[in-house]
Backbone as CSV, one residue per row, in Angstrom:
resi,resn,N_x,N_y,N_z,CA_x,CA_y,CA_z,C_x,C_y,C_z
1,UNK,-47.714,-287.724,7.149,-46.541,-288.507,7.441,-45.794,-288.860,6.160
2,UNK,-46.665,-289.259,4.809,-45.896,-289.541,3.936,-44.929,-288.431,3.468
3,UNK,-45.549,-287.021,3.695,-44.656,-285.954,3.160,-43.618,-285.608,3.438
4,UNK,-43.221,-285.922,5.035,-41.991,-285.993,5.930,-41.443,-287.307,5.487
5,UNK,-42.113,-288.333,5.119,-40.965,-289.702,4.469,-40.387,-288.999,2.804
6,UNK,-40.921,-288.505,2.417,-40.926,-287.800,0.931,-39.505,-286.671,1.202
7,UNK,-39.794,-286.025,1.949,-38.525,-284.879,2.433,-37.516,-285.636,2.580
8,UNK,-37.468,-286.291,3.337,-36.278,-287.510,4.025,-36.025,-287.646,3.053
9,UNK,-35.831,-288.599,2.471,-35.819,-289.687,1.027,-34.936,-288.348,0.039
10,UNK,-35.395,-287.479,-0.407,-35.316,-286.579,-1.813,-33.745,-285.875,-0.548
11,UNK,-34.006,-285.196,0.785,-32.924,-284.481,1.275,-31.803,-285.781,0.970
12,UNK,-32.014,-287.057,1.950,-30.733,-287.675,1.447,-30.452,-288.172,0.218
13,UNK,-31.016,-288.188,-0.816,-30.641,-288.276,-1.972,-29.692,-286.885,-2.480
14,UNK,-29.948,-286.210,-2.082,-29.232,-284.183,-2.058,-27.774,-284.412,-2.022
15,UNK,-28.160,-285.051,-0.583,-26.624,-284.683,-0.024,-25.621,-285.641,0.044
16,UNK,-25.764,-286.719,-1.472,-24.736,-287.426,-2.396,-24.446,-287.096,-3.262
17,UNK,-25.129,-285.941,-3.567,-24.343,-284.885,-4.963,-23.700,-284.107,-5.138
18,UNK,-22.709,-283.481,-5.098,-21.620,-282.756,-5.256,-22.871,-281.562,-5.759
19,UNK,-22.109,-280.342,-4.936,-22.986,-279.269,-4.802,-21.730,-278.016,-5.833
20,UNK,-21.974,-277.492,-6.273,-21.339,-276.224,-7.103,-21.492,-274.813,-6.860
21,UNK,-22.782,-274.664,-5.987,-23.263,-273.508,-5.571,-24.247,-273.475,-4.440
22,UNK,-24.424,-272.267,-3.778,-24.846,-271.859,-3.122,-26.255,-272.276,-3.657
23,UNK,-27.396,-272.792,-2.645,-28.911,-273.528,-2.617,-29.400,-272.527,-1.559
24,UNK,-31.091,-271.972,-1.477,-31.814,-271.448,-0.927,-32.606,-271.917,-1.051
25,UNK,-33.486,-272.054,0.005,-35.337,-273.176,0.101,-36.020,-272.012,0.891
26,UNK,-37.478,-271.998,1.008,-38.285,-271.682,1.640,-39.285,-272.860,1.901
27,UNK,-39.314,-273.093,3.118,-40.794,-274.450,3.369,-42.233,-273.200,4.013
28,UNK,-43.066,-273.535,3.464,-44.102,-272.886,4.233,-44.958,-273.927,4.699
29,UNK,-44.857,-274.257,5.893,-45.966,-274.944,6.252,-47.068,-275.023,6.902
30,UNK,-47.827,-275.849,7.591,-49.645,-275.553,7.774,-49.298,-275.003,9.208
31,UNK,-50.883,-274.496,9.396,-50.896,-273.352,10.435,-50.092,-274.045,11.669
32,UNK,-49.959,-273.175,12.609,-49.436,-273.734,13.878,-50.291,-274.431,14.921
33,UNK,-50.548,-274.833,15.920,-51.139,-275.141,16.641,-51.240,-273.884,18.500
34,UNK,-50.523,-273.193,18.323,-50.251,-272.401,19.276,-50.823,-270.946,18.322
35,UNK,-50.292,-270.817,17.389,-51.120,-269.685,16.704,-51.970,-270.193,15.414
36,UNK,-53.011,-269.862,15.802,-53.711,-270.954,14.751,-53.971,-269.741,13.029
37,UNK,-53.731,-268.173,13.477,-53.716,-267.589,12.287,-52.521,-267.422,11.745
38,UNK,-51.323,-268.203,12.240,-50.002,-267.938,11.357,-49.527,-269.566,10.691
39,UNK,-48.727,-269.099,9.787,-48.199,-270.757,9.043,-46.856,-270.265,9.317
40,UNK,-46.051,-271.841,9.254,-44.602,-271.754,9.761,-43.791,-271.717,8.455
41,UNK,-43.349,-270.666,8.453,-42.626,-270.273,7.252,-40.040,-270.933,7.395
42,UNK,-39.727,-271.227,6.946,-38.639,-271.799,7.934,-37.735,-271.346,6.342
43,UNK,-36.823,-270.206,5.990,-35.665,-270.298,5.186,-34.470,-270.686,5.582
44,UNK,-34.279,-271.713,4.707,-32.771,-272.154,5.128,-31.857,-272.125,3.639
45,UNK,-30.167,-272.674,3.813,-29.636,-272.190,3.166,-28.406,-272.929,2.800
46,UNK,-27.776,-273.233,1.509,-26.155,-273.981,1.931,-25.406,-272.694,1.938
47,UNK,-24.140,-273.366,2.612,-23.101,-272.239,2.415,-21.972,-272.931,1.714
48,UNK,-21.708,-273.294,0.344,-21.397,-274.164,-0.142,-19.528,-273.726,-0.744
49,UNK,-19.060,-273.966,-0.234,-17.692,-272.988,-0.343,-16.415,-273.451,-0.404
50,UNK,-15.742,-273.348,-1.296,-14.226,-273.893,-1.362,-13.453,-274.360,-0.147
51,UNK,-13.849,-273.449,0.879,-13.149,-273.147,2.120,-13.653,-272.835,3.412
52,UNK,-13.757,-273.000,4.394,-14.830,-273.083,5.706,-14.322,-271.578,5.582
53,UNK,-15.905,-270.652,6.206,-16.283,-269.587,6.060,-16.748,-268.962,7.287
54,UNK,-15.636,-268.565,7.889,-15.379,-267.663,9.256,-16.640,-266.503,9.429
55,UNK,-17.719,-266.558,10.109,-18.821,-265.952,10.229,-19.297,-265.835,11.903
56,UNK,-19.383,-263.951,12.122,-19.834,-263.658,13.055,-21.328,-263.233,13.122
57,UNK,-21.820,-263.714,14.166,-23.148,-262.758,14.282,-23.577,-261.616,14.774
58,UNK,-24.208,-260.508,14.534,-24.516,-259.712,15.101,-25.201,-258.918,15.352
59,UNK,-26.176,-258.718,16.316,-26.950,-257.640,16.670,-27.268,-256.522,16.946
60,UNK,-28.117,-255.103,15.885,-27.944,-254.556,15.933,-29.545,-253.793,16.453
61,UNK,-29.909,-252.440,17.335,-31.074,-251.924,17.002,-31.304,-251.182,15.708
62,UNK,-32.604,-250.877,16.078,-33.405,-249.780,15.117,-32.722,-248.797,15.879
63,UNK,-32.827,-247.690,14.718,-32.736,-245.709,15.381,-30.947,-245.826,15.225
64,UNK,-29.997,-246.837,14.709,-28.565,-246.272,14.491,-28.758,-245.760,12.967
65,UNK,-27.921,-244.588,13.202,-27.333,-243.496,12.026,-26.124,-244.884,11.262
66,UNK,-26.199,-244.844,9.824,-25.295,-245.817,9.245,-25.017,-244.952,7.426
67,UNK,-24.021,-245.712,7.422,-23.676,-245.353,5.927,-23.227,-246.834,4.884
68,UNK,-23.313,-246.394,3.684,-23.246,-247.258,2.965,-21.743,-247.766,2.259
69,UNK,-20.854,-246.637,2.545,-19.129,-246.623,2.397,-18.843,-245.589,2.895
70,UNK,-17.473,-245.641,2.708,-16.644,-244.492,3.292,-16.608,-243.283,2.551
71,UNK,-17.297,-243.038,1.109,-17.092,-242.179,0.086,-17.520,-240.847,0.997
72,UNK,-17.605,-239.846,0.399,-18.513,-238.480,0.667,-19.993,-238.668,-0.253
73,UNK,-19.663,-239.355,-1.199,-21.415,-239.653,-2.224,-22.035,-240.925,-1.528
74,UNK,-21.848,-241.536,-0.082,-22.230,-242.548,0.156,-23.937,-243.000,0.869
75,UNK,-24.721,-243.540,0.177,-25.737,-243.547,1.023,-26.385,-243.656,2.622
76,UNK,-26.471,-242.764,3.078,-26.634,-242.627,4.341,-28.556,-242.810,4.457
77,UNK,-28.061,-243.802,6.005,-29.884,-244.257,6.540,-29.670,-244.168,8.279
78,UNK,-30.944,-244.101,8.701,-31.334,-244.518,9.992,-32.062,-245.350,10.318
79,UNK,-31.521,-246.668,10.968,-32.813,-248.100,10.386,-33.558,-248.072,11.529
80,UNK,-34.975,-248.582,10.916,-36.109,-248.050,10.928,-36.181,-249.559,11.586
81,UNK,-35.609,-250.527,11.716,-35.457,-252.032,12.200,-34.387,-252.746,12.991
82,UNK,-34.609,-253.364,14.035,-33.598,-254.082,14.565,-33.407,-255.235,13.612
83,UNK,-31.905,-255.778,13.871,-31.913,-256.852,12.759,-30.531,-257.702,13.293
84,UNK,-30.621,-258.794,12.823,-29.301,-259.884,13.067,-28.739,-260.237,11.968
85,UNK,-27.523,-259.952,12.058,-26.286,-259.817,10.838,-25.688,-261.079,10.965
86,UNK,-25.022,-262.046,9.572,-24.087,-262.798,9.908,-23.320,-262.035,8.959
87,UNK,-22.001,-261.824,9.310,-20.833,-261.301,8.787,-19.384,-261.826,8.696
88,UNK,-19.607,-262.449,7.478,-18.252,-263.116,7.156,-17.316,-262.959,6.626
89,UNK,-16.211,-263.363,6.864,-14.617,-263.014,7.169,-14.802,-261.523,7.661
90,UNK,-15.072,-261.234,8.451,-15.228,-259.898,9.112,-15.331,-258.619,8.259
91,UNK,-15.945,-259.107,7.086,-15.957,-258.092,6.151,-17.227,-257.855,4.899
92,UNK,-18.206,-258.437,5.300,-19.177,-258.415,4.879,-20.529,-258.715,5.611
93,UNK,-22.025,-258.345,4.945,-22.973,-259.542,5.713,-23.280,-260.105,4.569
94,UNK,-23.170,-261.378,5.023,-23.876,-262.374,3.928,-25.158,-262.893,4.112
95,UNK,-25.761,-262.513,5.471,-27.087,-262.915,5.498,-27.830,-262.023,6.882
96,UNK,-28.949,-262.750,6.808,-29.524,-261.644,8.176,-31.551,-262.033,8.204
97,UNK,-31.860,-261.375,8.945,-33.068,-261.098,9.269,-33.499,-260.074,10.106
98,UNK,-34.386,-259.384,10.137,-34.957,-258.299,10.842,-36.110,-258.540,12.076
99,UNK,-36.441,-257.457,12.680,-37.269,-257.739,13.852,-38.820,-257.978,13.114
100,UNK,-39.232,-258.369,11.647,-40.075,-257.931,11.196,-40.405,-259.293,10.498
101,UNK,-39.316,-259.967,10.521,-39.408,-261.269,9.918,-38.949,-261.120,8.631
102,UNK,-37.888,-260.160,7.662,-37.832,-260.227,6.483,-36.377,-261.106,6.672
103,UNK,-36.182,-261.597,5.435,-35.128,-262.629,5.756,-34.027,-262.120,4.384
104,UNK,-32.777,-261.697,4.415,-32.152,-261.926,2.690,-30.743,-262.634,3.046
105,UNK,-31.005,-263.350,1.741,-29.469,-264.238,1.927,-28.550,-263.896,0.688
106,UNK,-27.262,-263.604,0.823,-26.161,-263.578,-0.436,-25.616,-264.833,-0.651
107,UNK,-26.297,-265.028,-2.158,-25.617,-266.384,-2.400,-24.639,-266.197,-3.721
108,UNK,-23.762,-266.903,-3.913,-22.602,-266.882,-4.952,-22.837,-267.196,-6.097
109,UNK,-22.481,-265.800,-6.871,-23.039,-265.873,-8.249,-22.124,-265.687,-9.340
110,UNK,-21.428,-266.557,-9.981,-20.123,-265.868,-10.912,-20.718,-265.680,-11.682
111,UNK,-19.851,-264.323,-12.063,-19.877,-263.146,-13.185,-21.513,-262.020,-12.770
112,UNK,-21.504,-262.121,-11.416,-22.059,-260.936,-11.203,-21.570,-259.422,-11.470
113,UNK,-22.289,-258.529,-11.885,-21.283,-257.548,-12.392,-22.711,-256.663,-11.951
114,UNK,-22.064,-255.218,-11.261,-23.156,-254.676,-10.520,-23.836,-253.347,-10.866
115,UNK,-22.386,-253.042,-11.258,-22.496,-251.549,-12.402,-22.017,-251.474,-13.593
116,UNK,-23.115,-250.475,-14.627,-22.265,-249.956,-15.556,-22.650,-248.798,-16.193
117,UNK,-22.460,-248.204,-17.293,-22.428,-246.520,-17.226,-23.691,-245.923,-16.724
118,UNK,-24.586,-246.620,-17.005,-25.788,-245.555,-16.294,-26.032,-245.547,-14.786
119,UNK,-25.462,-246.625,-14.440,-25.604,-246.491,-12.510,-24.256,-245.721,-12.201
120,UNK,-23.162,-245.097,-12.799,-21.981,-244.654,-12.258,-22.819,-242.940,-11.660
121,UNK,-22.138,-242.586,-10.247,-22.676,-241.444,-10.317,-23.521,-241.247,-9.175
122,UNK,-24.598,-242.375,-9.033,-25.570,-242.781,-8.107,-24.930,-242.732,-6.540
123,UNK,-25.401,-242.827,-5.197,-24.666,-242.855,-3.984,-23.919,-243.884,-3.652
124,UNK,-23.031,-243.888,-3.212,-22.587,-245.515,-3.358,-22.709,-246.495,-1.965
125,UNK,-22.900,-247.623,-2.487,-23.693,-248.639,-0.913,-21.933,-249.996,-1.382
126,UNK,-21.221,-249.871,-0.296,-20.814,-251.313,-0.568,-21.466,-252.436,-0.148
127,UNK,-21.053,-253.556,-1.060,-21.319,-254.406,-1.035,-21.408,-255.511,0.017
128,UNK,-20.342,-255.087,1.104,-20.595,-255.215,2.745,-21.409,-254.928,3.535
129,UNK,-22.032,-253.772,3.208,-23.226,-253.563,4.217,-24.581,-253.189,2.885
130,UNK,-25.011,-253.971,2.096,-25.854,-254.010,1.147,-26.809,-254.398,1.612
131,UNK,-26.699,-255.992,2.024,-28.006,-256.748,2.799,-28.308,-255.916,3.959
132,UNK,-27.473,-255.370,5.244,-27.729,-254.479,6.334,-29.103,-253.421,5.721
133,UNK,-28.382,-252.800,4.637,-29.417,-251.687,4.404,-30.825,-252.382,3.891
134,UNK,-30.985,-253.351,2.999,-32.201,-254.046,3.092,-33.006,-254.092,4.071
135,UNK,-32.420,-254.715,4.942,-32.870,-255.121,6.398,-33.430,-253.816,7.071
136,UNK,-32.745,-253.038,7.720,-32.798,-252.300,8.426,-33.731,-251.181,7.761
137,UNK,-33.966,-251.388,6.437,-35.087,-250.160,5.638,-36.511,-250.498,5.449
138,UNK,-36.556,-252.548,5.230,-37.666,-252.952,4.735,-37.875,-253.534,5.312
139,UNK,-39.609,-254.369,5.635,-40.466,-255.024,6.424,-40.580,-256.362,5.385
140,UNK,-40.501,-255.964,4.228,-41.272,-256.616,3.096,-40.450,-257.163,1.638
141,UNK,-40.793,-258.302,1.443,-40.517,-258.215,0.236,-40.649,-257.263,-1.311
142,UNK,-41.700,-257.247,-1.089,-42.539,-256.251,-1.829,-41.853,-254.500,-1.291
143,UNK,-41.527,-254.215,-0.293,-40.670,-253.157,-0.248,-39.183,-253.515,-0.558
144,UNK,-38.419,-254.353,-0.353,-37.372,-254.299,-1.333,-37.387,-254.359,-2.591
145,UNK,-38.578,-254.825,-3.023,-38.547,-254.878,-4.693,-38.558,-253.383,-5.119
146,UNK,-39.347,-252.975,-4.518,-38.969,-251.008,-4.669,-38.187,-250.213,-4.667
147,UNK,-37.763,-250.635,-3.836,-36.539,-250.045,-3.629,-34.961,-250.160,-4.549
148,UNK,-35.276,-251.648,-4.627,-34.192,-252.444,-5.816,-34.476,-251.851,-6.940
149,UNK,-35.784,-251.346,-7.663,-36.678,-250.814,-8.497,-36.154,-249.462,-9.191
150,UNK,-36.121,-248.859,-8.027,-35.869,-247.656,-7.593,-34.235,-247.122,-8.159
151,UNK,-33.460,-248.157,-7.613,-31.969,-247.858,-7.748,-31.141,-246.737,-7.605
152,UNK,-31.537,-246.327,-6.689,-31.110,-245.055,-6.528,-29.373,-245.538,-5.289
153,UNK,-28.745,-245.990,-6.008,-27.522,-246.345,-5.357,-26.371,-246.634,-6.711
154,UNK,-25.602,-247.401,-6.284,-24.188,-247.652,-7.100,-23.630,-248.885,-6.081
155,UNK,-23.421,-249.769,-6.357,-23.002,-251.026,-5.606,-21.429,-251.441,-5.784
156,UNK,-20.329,-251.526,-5.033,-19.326,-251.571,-5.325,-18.700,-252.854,-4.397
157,UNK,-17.528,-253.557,-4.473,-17.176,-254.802,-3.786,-16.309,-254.702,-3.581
158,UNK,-15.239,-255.617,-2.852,-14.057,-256.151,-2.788,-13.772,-257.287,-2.889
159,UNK,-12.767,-257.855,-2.992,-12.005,-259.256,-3.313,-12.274,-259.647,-1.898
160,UNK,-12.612,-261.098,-1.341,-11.897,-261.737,-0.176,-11.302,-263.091,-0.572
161,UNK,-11.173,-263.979,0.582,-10.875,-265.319,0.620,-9.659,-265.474,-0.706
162,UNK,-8.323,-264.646,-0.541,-7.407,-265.008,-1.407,-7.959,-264.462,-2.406
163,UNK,-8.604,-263.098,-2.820,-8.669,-262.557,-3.860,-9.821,-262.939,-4.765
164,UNK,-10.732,-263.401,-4.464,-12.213,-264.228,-5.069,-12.914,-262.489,-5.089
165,UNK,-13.435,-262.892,-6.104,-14.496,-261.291,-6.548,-15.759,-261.839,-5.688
166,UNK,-16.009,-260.595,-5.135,-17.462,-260.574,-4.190,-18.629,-260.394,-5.776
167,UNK,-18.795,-261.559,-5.975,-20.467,-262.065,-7.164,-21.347,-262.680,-6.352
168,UNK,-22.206,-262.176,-5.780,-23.184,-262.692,-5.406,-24.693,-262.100,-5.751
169,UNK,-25.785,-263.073,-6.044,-27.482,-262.471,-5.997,-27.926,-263.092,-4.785
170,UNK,-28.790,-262.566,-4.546,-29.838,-262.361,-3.183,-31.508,-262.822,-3.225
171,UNK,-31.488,-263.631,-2.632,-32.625,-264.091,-2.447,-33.182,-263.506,-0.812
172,UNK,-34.825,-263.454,-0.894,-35.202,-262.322,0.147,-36.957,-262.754,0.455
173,UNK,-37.349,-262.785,1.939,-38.354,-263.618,2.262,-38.865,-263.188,2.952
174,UNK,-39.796,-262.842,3.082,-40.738,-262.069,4.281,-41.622,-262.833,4.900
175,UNK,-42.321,-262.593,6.459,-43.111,-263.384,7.112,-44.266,-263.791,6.642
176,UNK,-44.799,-263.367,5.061,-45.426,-264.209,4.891,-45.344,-265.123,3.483
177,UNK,-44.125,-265.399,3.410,-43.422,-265.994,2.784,-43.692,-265.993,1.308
178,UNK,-43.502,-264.628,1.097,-43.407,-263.675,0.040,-41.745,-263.696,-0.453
179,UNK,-41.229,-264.115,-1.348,-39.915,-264.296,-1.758,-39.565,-263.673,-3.116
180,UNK,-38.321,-263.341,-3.318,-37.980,-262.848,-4.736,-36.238,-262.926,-4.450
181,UNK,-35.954,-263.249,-5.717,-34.707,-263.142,-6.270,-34.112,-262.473,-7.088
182,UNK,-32.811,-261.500,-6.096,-32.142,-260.556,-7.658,-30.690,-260.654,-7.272
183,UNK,-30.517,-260.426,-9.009,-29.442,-260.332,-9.291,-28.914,-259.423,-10.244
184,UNK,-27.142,-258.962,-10.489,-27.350,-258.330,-11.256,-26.169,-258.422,-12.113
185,UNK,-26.370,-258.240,-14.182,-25.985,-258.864,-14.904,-25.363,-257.698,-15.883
186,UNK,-24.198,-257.728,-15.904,-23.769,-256.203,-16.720,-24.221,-255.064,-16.025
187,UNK,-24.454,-255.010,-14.462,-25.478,-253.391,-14.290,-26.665,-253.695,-14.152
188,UNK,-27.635,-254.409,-15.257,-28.538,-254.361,-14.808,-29.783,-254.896,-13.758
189,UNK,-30.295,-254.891,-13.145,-30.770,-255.934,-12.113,-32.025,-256.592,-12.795
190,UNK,-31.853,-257.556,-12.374,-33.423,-258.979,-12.225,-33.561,-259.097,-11.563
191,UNK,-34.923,-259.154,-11.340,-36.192,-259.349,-10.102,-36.490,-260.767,-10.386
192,UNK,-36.971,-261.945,-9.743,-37.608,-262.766,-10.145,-38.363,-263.341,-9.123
């Protein structure tokens, strides 16, 4: 009980502070009582934003054919996962989860910068359907880190909301609340 007076107390102390950015939490907590071999894992998230942020949801299966842009060099997949998209201003996903329990969120990062000469060349994934392909490829944290690893892409963006550069890093959570954070800085990416 004291730990839930402890949460209370520290959350409303939070939310008298003027926020600057985008916040991500993971709570893991003790087993369940209905499943006694799983713990309740719960990511949540601000969406902390100049401007209220027009967001659809959407559901998609496993087994659709997808691409990563409109290019001819564009990475093409068939996801291997059903998954739920939120997609905002109708032109991106900024967040999501899979039928598998992996969770990734885009949070706002100025002076993200995604490429530079050694990733030019690579297939290219926009930055709109980036998190999708996460989702729909991986179960795991530990498999996106591979994949991120891997880099076998080229990441490209667009402006929204009045011309704001799409900078965002990604934080990413799996059911057993296995988490990592990347971002990326001149081109190159961090894992953390």
């Amino acid at each position: 009980m004291a730990s839930v007076f402890l949460s209370a107390v520290i959350a409303a102390g939070l939310a008298e502070m003027p926020s600057y950015a985008c916040s991500r939490v993971v709570y893991v907590g003790d087993t369940t009582a209905r499943q006694p071999d799983s713990v309740l894992r719960i990511v949540g998230r601000s969406l902390d934003w100049r401007t209220p942020i027009p967001t659809n949801i959407y559901v998609y299966p496993k087994g659709m054919a997808k691409q990563g842009n409109t290019t001819a060099n564009a990475v093409r997949w068939t996801s291997r996962y059903g998954a739920v998209y939120a997609v905002s201003y109708d032109g991106g996903i900024t967040e999501g989860m899979n039928e598998k329990g992996l969770c990734v969120s885009g949070l706002f990062c100025r002076g993200a910068v995604y490429e530079n000469g050694d990733t030019k060349g690579r297939p290219d994934m926009s930055l709109a359907v980036f998190i999708g392909w996460l989702l729909d490829m991986n179960a795991t944290t530990d498999e996106v880190v591979a994949v991120l690893r891997e880099r076998n892409f080229s990441i490209s963006g667009s402006t929204f909301d009045g011309g704001t550069v799409s900078a965002l890093h990604f934080g990413v959570t799996d059911v057993m609340g296995n988490s990592a954070i990347f971002e990326f800085e001149q081109g190159k990416l961090n894992i953390t």
